[in-house]
C-alpha positions in Angstrom: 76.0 134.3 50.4 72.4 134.0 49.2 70.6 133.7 52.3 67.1 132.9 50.8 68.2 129.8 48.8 69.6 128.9 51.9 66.7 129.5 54.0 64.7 127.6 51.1 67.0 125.0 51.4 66.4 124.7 55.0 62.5 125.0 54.6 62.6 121.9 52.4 64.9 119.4 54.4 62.9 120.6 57.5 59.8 120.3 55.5 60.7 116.4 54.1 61.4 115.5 58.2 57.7 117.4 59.1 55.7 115.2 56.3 57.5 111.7 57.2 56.8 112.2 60.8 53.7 113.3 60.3 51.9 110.5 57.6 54.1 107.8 58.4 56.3 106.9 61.4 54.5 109.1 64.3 51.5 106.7 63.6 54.1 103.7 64.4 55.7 105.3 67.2 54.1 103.8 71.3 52.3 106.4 72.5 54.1 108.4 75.1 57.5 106.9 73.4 60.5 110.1 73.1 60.7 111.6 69.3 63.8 110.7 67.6 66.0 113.1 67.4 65.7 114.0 63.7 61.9 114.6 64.9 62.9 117.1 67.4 65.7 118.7 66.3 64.4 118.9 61.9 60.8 118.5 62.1 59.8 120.5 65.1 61.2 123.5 63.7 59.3 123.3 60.1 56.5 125.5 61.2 58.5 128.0 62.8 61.1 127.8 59.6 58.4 128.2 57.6 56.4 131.1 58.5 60.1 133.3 58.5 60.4 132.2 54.8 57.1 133.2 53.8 57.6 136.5 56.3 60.7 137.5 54.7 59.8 136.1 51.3 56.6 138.0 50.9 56.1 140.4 53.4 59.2 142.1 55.0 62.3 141.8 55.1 65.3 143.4 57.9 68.6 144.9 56.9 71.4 146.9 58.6 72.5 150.0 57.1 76.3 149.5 56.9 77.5 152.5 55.3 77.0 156.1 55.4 75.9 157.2 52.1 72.3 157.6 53.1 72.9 160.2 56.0 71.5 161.7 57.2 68.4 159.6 56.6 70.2 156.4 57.9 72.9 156.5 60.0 75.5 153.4 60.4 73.8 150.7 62.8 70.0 151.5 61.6 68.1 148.4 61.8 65.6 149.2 58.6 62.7 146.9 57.7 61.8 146.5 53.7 57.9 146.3 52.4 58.6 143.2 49.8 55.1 143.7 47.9 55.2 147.2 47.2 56.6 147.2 44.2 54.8 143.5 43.3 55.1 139.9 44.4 57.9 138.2 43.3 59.4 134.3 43.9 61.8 133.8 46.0 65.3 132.3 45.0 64.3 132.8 41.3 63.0 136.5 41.5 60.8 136.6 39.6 57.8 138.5 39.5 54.4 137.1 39.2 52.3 140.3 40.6 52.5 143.7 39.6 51.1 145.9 42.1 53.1 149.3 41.5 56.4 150.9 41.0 58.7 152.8 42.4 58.2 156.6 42.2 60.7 159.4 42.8 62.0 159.8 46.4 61.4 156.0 47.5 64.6 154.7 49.3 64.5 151.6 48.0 66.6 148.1 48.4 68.0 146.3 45.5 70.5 143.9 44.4 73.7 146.2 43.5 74.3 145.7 39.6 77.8 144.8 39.3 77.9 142.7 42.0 74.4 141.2 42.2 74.9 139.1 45.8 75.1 142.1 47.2 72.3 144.8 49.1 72.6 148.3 48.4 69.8 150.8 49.3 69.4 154.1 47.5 67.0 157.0 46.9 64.9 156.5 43.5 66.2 159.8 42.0 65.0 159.0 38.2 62.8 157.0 36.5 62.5 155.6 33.1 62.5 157.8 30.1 63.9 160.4 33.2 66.6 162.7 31.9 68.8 163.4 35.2 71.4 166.3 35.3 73.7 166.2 38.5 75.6 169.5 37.3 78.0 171.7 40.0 76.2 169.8 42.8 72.9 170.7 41.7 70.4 167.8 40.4 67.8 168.5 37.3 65.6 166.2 36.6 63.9 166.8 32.5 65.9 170.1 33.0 63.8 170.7 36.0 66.1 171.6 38.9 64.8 169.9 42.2 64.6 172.6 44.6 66.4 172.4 47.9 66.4 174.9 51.1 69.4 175.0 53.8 68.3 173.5 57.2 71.9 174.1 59.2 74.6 171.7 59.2 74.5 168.0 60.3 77.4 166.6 62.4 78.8 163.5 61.6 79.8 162.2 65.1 82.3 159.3 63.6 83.9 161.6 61.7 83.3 164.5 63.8 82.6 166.8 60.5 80.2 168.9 59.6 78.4 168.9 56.2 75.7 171.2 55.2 72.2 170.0 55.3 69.8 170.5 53.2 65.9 169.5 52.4 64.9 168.1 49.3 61.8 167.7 47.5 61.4 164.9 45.1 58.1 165.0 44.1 55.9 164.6 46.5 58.9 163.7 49.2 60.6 166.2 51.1 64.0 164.7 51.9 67.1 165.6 54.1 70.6 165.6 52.1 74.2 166.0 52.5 75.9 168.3 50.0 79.8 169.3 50.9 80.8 172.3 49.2 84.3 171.5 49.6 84.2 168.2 47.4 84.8 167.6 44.4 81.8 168.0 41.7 83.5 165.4 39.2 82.4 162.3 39.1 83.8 159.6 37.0 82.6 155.6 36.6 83.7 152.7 38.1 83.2 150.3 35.9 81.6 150.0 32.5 78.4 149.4 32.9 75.1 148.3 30.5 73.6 151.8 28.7 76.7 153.7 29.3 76.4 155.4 26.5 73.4 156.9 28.2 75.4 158.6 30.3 77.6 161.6 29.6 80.7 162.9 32.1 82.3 166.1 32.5 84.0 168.5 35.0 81.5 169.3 36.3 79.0 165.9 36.9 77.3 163.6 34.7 73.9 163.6 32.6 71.8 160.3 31.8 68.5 159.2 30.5 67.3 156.6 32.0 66.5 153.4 29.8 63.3 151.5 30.2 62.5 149.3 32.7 66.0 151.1 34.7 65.9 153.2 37.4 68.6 156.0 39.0 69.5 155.8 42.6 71.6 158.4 44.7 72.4 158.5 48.3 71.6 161.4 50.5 75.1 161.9 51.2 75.6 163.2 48.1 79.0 163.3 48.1 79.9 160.3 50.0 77.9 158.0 48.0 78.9 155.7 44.9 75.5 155.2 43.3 74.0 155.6 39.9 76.2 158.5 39.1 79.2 155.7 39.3 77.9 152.5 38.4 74.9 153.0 36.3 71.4 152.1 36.2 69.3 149.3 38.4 67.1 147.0 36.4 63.6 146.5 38.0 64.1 142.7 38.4 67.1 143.8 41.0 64.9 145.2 43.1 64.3 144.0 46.4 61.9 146.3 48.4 60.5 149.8 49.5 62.3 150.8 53.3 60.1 152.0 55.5 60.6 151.7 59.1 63.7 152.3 61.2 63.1 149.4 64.1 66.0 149.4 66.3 69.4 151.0 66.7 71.5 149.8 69.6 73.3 153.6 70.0 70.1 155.9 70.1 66.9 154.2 70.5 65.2 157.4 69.5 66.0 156.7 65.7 62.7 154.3 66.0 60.3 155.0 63.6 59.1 156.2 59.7 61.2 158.0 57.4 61.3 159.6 54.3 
């Protein structure tokens, strides 16, 4: 479902009622005579329909973390809010940009339109960036045969699974991070589907080495090994992205969760 032609949709019709009440038949209407109900029910509502387009058009946007793969970062049921300009101003419905006012840099988690399946949300850590070369070798990620250092901070307890994983703290340039990384999983990764600059990308036993092409970016969850992301299904185009996460804003099991994040 794309919400925000819907919402456009909705800002129009409600938009048509506003301007014909408004220039035309409210300047006919008795005074003290009841607004139709197209008046009260459409036109009313313009304003208010209005100002949550341009809100969530321009300025934020929220989402609900449905998934685990960012853990321990996000948990399930995380009520996040997305910064929509960061990474430039772009038109709604058609997506396209029409300001540039930065980029993504390594360690953002960042919301974007999933590749393969472009309807859909997905939100990631920006791991590489173009021209990056990125090594995910034996469970260890290299980035322009760098390795990103990382320093054991216990284990984290996943209470839906009731597992533990060890935890770990990463630092992606200037962002120090919490991951997942299970020992006991497998290291292999293999893709899902086949997707544009595969041939980027090479597999073995024991991970997967790209570069990544211009104007692309590579994205991995913090549950490193509960997380189909770049590794799987490629790069993300900067036109599919939808916004820097900042803010963690409500979560109905542990009000605590409340706040900034890295």
């Amino acid at each position: 479902m794309n919400f925000a032609l819907i919402l456009f949709l909705i800002v129009v019709a409600t938009g048509i009622l506003w301007a014909i009440d408004h220039f035309w038949t409210r300047k006919k209407r008795p005074e003290g005579a009841k607004e139709p109900w197209w008046v009260e029910y459409g036109a009313s509502f313009f304003p208010v329909i209005l100002a949550v387009f341009v809100l969530r058009s321009f300025l934020v946007e929220p989402f609900k973390i449905p998934s685990g793969s960012m853990m321990p970062t996000l948990l399930v049921g995380d009520f996040i809010l997305v910064n929509k300009f960061t990474y430039g101003i772009r038109l709604p419905v058609l997506n396209k940009k029409i300001v540039e006012l930065g980029s993504p840099q390594r360690g953002d988690v960042v919301v974007f339109r999933y590749p393969p399946q472009p309807s859909l949300d997905y939100i990631k850590r920006v791991v590489g960036l173009p021209g990056d070369r990125v090594d995910y070798r034996n469970k260890r990620l290299f980035i322009n045969g760098q390795e990103v250092m990382e320093k054991r901070a216990g284990d984290f307890l996943d209470r839906d699974r009731l597992y533990y994983t060890p935890h770990f703290i990463e630092t992606l340039g200037t962002v120090e991070h919490s991951v997942l990384i299970d020992a006991e999983a497998p290291g292999y990764v293999q893709p899902i589907v086949h997707f544009p600059h595969v041939d980027n990308c090479h597999y073995n036993s024991g991970g997967v080495s790209c570069v990544v092409p211009p104007g692309n970016y590579f994205m991995m969850g913090d549950n490193r090994d509960n997380s189909q992301d770049s590794r799987f299904w490629g790069f993300v185009p900067n036109e599919n992205l939808v916004g820097k996460a900042f803010l963690i804003w409500f979560n109905f099991s542990d009000l605590k969760r409340v706040g900034s994040f890295h």
